[in-house]
VEXDREN-2710 file (C-alpha; in Angstrom, 1 decimal):
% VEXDREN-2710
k/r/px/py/pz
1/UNK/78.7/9.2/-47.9
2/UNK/75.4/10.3/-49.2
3/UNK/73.1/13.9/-48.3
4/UNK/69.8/12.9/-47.9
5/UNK/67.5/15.8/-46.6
6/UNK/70.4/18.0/-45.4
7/UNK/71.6/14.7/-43.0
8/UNK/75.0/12.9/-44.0
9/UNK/74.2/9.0/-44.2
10/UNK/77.1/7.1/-43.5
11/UNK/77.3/3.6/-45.2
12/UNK/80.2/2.2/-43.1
13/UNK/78.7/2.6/-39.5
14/UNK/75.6/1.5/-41.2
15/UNK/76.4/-1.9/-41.3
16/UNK/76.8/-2.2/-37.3
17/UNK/73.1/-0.4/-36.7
18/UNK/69.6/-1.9/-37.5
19/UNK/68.6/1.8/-38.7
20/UNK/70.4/4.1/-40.9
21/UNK/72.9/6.4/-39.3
22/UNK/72.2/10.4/-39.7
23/UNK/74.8/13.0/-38.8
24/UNK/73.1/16.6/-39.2
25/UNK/74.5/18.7/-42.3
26/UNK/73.3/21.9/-41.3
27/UNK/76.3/24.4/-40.8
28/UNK/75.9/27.3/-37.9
29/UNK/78.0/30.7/-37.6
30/UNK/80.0/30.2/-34.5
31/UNK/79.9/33.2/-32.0
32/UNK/82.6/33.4/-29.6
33/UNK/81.2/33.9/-25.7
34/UNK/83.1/34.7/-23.1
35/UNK/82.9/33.6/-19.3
36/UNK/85.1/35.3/-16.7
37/UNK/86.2/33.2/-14.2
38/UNK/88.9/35.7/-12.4
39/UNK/89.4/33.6/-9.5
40/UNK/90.6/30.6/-11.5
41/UNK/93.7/32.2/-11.9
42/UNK/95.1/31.5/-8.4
43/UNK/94.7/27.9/-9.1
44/UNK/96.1/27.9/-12.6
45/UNK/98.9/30.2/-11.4
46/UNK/99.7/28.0/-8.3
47/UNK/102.6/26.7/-9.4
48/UNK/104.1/26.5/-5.2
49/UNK/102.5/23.2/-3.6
50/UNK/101.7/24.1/-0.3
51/UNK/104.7/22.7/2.2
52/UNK/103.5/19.4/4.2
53/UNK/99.8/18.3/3.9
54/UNK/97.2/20.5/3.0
55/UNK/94.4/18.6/5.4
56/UNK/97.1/19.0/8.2
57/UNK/97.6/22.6/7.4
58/UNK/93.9/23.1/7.2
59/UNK/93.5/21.6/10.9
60/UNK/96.0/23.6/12.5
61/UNK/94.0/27.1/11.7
62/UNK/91.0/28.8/13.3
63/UNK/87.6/27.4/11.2
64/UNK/86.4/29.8/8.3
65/UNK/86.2/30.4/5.0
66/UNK/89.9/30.3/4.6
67/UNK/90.5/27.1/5.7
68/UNK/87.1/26.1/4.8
69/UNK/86.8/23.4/7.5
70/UNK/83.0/23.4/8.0
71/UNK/82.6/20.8/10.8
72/UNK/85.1/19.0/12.9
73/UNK/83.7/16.1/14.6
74/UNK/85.8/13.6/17.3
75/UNK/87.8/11.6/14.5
76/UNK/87.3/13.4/11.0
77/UNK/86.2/16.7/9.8
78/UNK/84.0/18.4/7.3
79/UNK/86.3/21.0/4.8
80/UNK/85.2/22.2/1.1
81/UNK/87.0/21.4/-1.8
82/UNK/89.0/24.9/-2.9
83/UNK/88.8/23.8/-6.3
84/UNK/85.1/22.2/-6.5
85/UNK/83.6/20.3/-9.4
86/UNK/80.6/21.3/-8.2
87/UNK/78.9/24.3/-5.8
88/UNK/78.7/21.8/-2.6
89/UNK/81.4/19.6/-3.2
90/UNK/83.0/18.5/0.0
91/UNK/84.9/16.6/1.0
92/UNK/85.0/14.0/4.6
93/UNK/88.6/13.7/6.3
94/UNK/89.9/11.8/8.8
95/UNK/92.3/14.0/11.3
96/UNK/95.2/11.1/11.7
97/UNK/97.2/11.5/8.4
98/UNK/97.0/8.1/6.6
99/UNK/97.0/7.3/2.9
100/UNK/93.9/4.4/3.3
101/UNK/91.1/3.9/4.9
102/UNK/92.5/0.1/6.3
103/UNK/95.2/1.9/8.5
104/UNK/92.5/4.4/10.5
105/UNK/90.6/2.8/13.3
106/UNK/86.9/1.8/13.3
107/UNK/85.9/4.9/15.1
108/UNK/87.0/7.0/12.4
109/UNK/85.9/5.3/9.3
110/UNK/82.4/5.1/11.3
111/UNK/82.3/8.8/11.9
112/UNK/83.6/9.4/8.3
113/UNK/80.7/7.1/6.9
114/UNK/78.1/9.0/9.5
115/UNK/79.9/12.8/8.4
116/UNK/79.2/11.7/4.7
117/UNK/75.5/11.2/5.3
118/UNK/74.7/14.4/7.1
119/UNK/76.8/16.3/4.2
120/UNK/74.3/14.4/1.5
121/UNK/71.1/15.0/3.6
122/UNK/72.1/18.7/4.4
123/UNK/73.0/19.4/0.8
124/UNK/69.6/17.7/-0.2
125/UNK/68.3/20.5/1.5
126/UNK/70.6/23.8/0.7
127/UNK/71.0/22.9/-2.6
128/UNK/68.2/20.9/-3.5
129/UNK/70.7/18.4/-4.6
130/UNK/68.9/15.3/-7.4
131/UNK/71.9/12.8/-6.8
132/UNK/75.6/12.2/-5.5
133/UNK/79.0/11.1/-6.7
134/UNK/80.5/10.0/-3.5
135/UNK/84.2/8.0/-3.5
136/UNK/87.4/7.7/-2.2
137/UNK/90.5/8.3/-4.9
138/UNK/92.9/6.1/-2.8
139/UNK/96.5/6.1/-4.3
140/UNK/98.2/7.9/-7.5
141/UNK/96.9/4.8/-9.8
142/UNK/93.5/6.1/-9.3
143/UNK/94.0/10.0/-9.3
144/UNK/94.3/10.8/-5.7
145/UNK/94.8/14.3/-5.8
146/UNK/96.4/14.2/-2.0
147/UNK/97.4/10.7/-2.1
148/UNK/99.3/10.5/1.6
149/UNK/95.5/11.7/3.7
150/UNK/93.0/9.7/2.7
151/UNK/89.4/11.4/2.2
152/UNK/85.7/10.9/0.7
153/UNK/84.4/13.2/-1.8
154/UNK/80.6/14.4/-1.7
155/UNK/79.6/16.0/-4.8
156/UNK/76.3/17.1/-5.4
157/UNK/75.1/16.3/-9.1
158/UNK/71.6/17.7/-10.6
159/UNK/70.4/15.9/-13.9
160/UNK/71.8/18.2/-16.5
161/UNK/75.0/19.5/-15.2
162/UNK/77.5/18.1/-17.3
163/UNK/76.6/20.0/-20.4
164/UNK/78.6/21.3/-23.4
165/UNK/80.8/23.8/-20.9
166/UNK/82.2/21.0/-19.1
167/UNK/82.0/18.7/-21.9
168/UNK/83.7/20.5/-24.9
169/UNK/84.8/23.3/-23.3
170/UNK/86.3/22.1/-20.5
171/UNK/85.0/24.5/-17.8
172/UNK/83.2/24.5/-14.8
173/UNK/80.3/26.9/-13.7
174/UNK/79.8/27.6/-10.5
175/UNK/76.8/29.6/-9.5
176/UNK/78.0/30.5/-6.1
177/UNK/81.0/31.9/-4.6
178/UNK/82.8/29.3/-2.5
179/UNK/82.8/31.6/0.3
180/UNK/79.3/31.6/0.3
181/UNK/79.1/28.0/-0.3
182/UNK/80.8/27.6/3.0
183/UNK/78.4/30.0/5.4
184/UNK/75.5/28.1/3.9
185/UNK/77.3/24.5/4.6
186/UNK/78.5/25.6/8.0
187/UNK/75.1/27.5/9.1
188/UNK/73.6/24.0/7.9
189/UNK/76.0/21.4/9.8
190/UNK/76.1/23.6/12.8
191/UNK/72.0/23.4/13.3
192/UNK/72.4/19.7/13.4
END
């Protein structure tokens, strides 16, 4: 290893790059900050799983900010994710409880596909949304968090978003309350 200018050349990764490899020397105080997050704590201190299926629950109550459906259509429905990656992120469910999308009929993985456009085109509006991660985590192998009701993800991504608080420090800001989140999603998919 050799300090050139304040940088740190290192001779060993070297050898793999046309240029010379430069790590910055220069040493900063670090400054502890604090975020308060208060309502993270029901989901950290969750430790009862909700009996049966939480989509199924979630159909079976009136539509609102508690269960967070935000549009029900003939086959699937529209409901926020509680625990959101993103301010937005929603996610498209069919109402027949099945683990994968080769068991529901074509009707409902049509109206699932045609749900998940009109969430991306409404949040394109509301949120002014750059791009999308849109998927399906279908069984445990690929990190289904519900793994028995199959359903699409739409999550609204802006160029910059994954910065150092969700890259070292783990955490997630959200900008706006997710029961604001929903009026603004609902008031959207209601007008069409």
């Amino acid at each position: 290893m050799e300090i050139v200018n304040e940088e740190i050349l290192l001779p060993n990764l070297n050898q793999f790059c046309l240029h010379p490899v430069y790590f910055s020397a220069t040493i900063y105080p670090i400054s502890m900050n604090h975020l308060w997050s208060p309502w993270r704590m029901e989901y950290i201190e969750n430790h009862n799983k909700t009996a049966g299926c939480i989509f199924c629950e979630a159909q079976k109550r009136a539509d609102s900010a508690e269960n967070l459906i935000a549009l029900r259509g003939e086959h699937a429905f529209v409901i926020l994710n509680r625990y959101p990656y993103t301010s937005g992120h929603v996610m498209v469910v069919p109402f027949e409880h099945r683990p994968n999308l080769e068991e529901l009929d074509s009707a409902t993985r049509a109206e699932m596909m045609e749900l998940t456009a009109r969430c991306t085109k409404i949040l394109r509006e509301i949120y002014r949304t750059e791009s999308f991660n849109i998927g399906a985590n279908i069984g445990e192998a690929a990190g289904a968090g519900v793994k028995e009701h199959v359903h699409i993800h739409v999550v609204p991504r802006w160029v910059g978003d994954t910065n150092f608080m969700s890259t070292l420090g783990s955490t997630r800001v959200l900008p706006e309350r997710l029961e604001d989140t929903y009026q603004r999603i609902r008031a959207a998919l209601e007008a069409g």
